[in-house]
N, C-alpha and C positions, 0 to 999 in steps of 0.2 A: 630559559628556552623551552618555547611547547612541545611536548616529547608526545606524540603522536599512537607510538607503540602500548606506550604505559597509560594514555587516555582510554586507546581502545580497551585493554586486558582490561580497568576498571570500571568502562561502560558495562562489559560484558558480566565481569563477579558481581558488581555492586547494585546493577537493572538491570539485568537479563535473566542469570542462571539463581538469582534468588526469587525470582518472582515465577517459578514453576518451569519454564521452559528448559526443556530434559531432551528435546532432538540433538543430537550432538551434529548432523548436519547443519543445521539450523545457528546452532554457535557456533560452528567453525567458520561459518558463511559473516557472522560479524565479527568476530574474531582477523577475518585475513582481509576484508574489502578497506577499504579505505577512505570512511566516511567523510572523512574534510573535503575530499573534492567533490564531492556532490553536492556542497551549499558554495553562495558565494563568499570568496576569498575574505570579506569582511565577519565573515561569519565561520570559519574554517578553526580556529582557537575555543570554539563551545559546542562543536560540531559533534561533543561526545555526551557535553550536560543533559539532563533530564530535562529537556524546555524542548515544545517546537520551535525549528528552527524556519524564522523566513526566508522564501525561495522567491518572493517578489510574484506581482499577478496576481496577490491573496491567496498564494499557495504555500507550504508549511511541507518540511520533512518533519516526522511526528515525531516525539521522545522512543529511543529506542524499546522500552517496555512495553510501550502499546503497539508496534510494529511487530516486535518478536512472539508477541502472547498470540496476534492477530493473524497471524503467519504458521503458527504453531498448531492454530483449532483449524486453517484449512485443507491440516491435511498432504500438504503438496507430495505426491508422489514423484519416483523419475521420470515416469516415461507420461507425465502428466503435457497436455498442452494450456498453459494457463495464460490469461487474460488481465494486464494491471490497467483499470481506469484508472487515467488522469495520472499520468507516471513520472510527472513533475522533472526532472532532473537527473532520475534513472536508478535512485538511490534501491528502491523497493526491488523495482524490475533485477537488476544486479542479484539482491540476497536471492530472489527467487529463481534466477538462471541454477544457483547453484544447489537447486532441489529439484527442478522440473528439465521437460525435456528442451520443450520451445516456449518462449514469453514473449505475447505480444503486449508491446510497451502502446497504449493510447496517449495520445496526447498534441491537442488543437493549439497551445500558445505555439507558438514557433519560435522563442527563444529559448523556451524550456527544453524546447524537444530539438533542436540543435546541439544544447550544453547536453542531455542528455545521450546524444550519436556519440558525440566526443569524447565523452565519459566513459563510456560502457566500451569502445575501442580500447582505449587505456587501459582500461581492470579487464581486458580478454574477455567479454561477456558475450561472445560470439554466437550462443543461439538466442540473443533476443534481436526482435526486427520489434526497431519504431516508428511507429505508425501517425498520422494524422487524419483525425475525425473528429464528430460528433459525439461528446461522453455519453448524451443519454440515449441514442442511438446504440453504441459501441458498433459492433464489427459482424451482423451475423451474416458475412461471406468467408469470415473466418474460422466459425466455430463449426459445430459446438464445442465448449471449453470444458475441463476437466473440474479448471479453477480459475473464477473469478474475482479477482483482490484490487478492493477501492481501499487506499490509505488516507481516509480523510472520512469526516462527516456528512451523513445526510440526513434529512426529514422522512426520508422513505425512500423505497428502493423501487424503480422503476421496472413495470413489466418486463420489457422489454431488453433487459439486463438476464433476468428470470429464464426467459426462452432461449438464453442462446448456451443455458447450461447441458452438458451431455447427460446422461442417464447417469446417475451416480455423483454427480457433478458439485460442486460446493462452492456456494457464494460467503465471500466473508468482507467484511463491512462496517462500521460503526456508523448505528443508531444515533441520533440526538433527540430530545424531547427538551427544546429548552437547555437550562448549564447541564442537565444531565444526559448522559450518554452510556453507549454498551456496545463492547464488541459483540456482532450478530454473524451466526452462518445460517446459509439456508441451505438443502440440501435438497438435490430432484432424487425419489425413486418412485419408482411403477408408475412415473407419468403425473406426479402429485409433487410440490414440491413444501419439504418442512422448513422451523425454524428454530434456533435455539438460540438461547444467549450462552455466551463463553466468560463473557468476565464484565465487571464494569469498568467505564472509561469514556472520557470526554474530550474528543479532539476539534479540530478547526473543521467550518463548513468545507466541504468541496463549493467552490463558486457554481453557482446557479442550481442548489440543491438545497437550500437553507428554506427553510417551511415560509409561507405563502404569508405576506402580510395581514393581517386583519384590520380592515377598514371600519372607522369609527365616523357616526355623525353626530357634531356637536347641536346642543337641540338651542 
């Protein structure tokens, strides 16, 4: 029988707390949530393995490693108001309630972001509201955000993601260039906004973010 309790504790010693991450907020937050039910029930038995997991809609909860490392460089304060693109299922939004003040959860499928209302109810995740919109829009009648957290891949990060950071504000992110990838934060201060890498790491595109075909003519 899958023992659920003993999955998590090994997710956590054997991908999380060896691979640098030392917030002990931050592991207690994977340590106590309950990651099975945030994928579908067929999928709930590997919900702890080091694989992204499918969430259907070409959407992916990501191996816990690259979640907790990427969680870890943004920083999240408490009294933070922070921003999850694309919050699939409510897995992220969840760890993140239990660092920040408020989370708003984005999220345009409508069956993801339904399992996700249901979900976050169940695990008492009561300060995040989920939202429906546009990803690459996001929300700026909601911000400016403290912290902006995409758990998926892009080709590049949108302006418009950029602007709706508060002063001081951190975007975290993975990069893709092709199979390779990199966890990225950006950061606003005095009105200029930086960038650094935090770690390397290759995750799934976020749908409609995957770099621009290149057209070829055959001669």
């Amino acid at each position: 029988m899958f023992d659920v309790e003993v999955a998590r504790r090994a997710m956590v010693d054997s991908q999380i707390r060896v691979n640098d991450v030392t917030d002990h907020r931050l592991l207690s937050a994977f340590s106590t949530l309950p990651r099975e039910l945030f994928v579908p029930k067929a999928e709930a038995a590997t919900a702890y393995g080091e694989r992204n997991v499918p969430l259907g809609s070409g959407r992916f909860l990501i191996k816990p490693r690259e979640l907790a490392k990427l969680i870890q460089a943004a920083d999240v304060q408490a009294g933070d108001l922070v921003l999850n693109i694309g919050a699939g299922r409510g897995y992220s939004a969840a760890v993140l309630s239990k660092l920040a003040e408020t989370v708003v959860a984005l999220e345009p499928d409508t069956g993801l972001r339904e399992c996700a209302e249901k979900i976050l109810a169940l695990v008492h995740a009561d300060n995040v509201v989920t939202i429906d919109g546009d990803l690459r829009a996001a929300v700026p009648e909601q911000g400016p955000f403290n912290v902006i957290f995409i758990d998926a891949g892009v080709s590049s990060v949108p302006q418009s993601w950029l602007d709706q950071l508060a002063e001081g504000g951190r975007l975290a992110v993975f990069e893709r260039d092709g199979s390779a990838g990199k966890g990225v934060v950006y950061v606003r201060a005095r009105g200029s906004v930086g960038r650094r890498v935090a770690f390397d790491a290759s995750v799934p595109f976020l749908p409609g973010f995957e770099p621009a075909r290149a057209f070829s003519f055959a001669g």
